[in-house]
N, C-alpha and C positions, 0 to 999 in steps of 0.2 A: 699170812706172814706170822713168823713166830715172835716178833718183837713184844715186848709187856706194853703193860697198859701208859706208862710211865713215861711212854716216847710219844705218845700221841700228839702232844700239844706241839712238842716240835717237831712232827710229822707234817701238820695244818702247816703252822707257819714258814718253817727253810726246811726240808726236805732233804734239799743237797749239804746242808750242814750235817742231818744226821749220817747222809752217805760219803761224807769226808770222814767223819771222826770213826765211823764204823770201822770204815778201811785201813785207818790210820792204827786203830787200835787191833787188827787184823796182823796186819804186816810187821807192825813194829813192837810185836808180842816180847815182851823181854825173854823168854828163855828163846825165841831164836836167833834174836838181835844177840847174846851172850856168845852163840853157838857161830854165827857169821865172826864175830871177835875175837874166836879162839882159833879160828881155821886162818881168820887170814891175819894177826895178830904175829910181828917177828920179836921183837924184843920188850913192848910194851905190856902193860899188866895191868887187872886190877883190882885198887883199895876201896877207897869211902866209895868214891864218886864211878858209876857203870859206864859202860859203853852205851846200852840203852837211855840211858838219863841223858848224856849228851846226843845222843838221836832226837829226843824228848824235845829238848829244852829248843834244838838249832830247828826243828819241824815246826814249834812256835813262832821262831826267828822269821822264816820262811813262808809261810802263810800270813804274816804280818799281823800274827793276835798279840806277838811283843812287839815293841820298836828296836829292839838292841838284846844283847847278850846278858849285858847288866841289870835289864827292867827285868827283864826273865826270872833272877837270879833275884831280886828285890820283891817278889811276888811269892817265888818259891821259896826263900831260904832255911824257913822252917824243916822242910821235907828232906833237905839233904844235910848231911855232917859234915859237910866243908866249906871253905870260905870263898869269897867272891873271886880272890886270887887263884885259887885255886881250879875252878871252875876255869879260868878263862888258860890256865897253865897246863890241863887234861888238853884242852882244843889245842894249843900248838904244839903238843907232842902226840896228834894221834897219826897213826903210820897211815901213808898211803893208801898200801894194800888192803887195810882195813876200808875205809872208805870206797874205795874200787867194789871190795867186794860186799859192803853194803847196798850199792847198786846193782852189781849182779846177781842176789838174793832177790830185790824187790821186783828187780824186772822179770824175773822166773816165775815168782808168786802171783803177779799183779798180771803177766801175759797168759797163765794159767787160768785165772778168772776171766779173764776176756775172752779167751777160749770157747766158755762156758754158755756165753750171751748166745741170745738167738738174734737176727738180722745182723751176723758178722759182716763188716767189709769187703768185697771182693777182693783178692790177690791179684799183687799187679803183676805178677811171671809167674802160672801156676806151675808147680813142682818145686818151685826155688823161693828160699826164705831171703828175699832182699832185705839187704841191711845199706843204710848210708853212714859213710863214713865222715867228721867232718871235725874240726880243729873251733876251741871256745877262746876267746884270751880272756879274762877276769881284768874289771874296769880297777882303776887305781885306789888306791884304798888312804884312808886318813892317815898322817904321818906322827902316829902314837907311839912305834917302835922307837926308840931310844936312838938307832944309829941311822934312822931316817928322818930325824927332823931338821936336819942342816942342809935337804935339800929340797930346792921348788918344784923337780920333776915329780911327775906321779910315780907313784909307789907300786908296782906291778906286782901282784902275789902269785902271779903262775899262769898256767893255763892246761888243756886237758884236749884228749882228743873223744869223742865220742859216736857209739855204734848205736845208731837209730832205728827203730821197726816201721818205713811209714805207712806199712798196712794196719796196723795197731796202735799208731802213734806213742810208741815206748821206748825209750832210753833203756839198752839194753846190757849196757858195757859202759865202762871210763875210762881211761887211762890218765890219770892226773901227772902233772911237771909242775913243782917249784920251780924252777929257772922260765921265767917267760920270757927269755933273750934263746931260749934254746930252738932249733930249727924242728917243724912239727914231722918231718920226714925223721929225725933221728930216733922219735917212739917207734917207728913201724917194725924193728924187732921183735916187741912187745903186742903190734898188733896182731900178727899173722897167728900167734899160737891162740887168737879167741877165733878163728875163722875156722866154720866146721864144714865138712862133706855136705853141699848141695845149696851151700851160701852162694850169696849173690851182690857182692860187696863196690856200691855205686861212689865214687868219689870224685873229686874235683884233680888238676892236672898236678897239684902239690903231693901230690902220692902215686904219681906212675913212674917208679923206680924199677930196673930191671926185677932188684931184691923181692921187690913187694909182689911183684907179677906173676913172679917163679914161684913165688914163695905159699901164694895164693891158689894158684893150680896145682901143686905139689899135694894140699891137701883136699882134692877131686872137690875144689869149689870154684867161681865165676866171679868175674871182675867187669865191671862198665865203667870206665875210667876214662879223663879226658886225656888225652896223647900231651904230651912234656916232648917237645922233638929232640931239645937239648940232654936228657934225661936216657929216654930208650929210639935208640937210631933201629929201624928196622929194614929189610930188603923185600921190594915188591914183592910180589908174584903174582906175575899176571899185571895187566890194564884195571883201572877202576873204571867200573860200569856204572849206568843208573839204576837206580831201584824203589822207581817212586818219588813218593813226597811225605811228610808227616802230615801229623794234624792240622797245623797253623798253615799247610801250606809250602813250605821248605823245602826243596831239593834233596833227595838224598843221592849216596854215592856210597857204594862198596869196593872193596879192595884189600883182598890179602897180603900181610905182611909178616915174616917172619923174623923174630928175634931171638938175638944167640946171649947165654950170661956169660962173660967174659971166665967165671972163676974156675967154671965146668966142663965149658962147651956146650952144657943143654940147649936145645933148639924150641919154641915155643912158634906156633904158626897160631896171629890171633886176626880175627875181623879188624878192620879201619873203616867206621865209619864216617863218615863228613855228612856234615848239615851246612846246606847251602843257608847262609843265614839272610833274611828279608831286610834286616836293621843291623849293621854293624857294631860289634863290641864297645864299650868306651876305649878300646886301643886300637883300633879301626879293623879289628880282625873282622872279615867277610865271611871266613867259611871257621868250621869248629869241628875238632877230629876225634874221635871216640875208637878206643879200644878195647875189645870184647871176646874173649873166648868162650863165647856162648853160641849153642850150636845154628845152625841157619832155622832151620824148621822149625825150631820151638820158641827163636827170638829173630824174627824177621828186623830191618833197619829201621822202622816205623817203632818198634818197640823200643830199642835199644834208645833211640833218638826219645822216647816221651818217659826210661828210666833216668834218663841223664838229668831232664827237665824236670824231674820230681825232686834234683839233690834239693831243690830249694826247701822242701819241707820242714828239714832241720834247723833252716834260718827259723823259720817261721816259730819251730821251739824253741832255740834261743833265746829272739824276743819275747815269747812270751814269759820263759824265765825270769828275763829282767825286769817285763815292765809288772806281770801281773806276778809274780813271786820273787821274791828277795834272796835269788841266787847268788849274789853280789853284796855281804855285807862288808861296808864300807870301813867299818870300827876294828874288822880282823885283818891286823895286818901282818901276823906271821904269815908264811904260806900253806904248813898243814890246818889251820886252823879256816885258812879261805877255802881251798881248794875242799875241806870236810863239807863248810856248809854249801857250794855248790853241787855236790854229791849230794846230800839231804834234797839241794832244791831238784836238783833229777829224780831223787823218789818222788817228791812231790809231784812233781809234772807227770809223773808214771801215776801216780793216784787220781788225780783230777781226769787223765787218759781214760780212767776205769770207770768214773764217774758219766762220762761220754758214752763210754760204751752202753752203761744203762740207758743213758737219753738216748741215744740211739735204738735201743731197744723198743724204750716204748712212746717215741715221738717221731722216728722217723730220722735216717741218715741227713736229708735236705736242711731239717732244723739245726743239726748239730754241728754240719759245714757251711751252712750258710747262713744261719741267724744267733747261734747260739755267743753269747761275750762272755772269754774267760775273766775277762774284767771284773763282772757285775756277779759272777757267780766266786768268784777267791774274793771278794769283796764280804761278801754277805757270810762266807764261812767267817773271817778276821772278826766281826759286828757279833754272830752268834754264839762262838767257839765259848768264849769266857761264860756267861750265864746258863749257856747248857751245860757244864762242867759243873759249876756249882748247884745246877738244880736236880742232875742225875746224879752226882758223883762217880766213882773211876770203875765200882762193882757192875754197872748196869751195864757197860759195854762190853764186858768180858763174853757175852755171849755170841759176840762178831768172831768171836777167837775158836768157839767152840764148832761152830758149824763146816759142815764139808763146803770143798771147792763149789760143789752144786747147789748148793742153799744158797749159801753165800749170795752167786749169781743172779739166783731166782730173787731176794728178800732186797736188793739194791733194783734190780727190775722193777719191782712192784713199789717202792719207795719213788722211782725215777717217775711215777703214771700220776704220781701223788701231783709234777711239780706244773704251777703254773709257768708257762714255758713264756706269756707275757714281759715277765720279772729280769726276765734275763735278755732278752733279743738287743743284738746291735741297733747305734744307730748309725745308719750309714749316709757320709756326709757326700756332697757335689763330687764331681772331678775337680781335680786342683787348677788354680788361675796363676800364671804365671809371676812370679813376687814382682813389683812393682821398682824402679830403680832408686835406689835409698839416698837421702841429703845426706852429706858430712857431717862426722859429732863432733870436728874436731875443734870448732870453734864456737858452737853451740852444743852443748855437755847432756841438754834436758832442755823439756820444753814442757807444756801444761797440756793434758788432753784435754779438759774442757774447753780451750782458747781454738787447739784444733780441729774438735768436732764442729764450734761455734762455723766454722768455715764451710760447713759441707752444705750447708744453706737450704 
């Protein structure tokens, strides 16, 4: 490892602290942060305060070594030439596009070095770069804006639709919406021109638009989509036949259907698959219908049916957004200023993805999907982030900037061998017992827990 003598001590003790800030200071190199700014930058500019600074400041946001925007700014103020107002007045004027394509920089970079790891992932469709597609709404935010404090509702700053890797587990794309009353089908304009030759784009039924379908194969890529009947009406061809069963068991059924776009005439002939479902929907739907222009031979209906079943992945990132990074700060209630720092926390989630990838490396896949807690590990960066900073200062880490994609790889590898894997492991609790049926509050308001343990005898 080429690292100096200087990192050793926080080598011993957090490890994964070193290979968060490594990375961090990797990716968010200011002259390419400058360079992302300028490309995707429409009418915005800038003076004192950088683009990268406010990458800076919402990455502390986000990882939770500040609590707020303001401690941030209260911490730093020395280092920048502007004021607190001002700092918070850069975040709700920064464009979209900027943010979008801060996300598509880091996931390029960050899936680059994952690339690099040895015990990659296996692919779940080989040939084809599946992506999931899937829609975030950002939770209600404090009502500090001026023209929202005269109301009790929550304050919605937007929401975004997002393109997932979950072979890599990477956020790979954004599409952010201030309006969070707006319908998530009406980005899909916006989607189709990130969809490349040989994708494989898995979504839920809120995005089977004839638009999207056409629009999607037009550019010689693959859709596993759940069928909208309302949406895209197709005409059999042919009888559906059986073809099996999945994994869990399930029934399956094929049947070709072919759909015409009203604006063209184009004719598209795609797979209909149906999953006999063992447990009924919460809308008592039985069976589940999936549409696929993906060829038979290479995606039999067992497949098709365990891509659909993977959309969940995405949740799974979500959550973690929220619970274990501060994708959702509450105090920004413009909406370019929300919808920036949940674009910050998708870099993040793409960094911590990379940090895996090393665990993975040199701990083994089993640990890093089955034991490993993003909890206890973004926990321990927020605890160590502040006095490593102060005891290295910002010159030391400049050397994470320096090295090729393949060092890089290798020196986060051998950092990951370093980590007691102990430190981190879930804990996993029972199966859940059904809640028990609750007394009225309504005539008793509170009650004393001592008085009611006193009862359990």
């Amino acid at each position: 490892m080429i690292l100096g003598a200087c990192f050793e001590k926080f080598l011993d003790r957090s490890p994964v602290s070193v290979m968060v800030r490594g990375t961090l200071e990797r990716v968010f190199d200011p002259e390419k942060l400058e360079r992302v700014f300028s490309d995707n930058a429409l009418l915005q500019y800038t003076r004192e305060l950088t683009f990268a600074q406010c990458v800076g400041l919402m990455s502390d946001v986000v990882f939770r070594i500040v609590p707020s925007v303001g401690a941030w700014y209260k911490t730093h103020q020395d280092e920048i030439p502007v004021t607190r107002q001002a700092v918070y007045d850069k975040l709700k004027h920064l464009e979209l596009p900027t943010a979008a394509g801060l996300v598509e920089y880091a996931g390029r970079e960050l899936g680059a070095c994952l690339q690099q790891m040895p015990s990659p992932p296996s692919p779940l469709l080989p040939g084809y770069r599946v992506r999931v597609l899937d829609g975030n709404h950002l939770a209600g935010t404090e009502h500090r804006v001026k023209e929202l404090r005269r109301y009790r509702a929550a304050a919605l700053p937007g929401h975004a639709l997002v393109f997932y890797d979950p072979q890599w587990d990477v956020a790979t794309d954004v599409i952010p919406c201030e309006d969070a009353y707006a319908q998530e089908r009406t980005l899909l304009p916006e989607v189709v021109p990130r969809v490349t030759a040989g994708d494989c784009i898995v979504a839920d039924r809120n995005f089977c638009t004839l638009g999207f379908l056409f629009g999607v194969a037009r550019r010689s890529a693959f859709f596993v989509i759940r069928h909208h009947a309302s949406n895209v009406v197709g005409q059999a061809q042919g009888s559906r036949r059986g073809v099996g069963h999945d994994a869990r068991g399930q029934a399956l059924y094929e049947q070709a259907v072919s759909v015409t776009e009203p604006d063209t005439g184009a004719t598209l002939v795609v797979r209909r698959i149906t999953v006999q479902l063992l447990t009924p929907t919460r809308q008592g739907e039985t069976e589940l219908h999936i549409l696929t222009n993906l060829p038979v031979m290479e995606a039999p209906a067992a497949l098709i049916s365990a891509l659909y079943a993977d959309r969940w992945t995405i949740e799974t990132a979500f959550q973690h957004l929220t619970v274990d990074l501060a994708c959702e700060v509450d105090t920004l209630g413009y909406p370019k200023a929300a919808l920036f720092g949940f674009c910050v926390a998708l870099v993040a989630y793409n960094v911590v993805a990379l940090v895996k990838g090393a665990l993975r490396a040199a701990h083994g896949a089993e640990y890093v999907e089955e034991q490993l807690s993003m909890y206890y590990l973004t926990l321990e960066v927020a605890q160590v982030a502040t006095g490593m900073e102060i005891a290295l200062g910002a010159e030391a880490w400049e050397i994470f900037r320096q090295m090729s994609t393949g060092e890089f790889a290798t020196t986060l590898v051998a950092i990951a061998q370093r980590l007691d894997t102990n430190k981190y492991t879930k804990h996993k609790r029972g199966p859940k017992k059904p809640p028990p049926n609750k007394l009225s509050g309504k005539q008793q308001t509170h009650v004393s827990t001592a008085r009611i343990l006193a009862l359990r005898g």
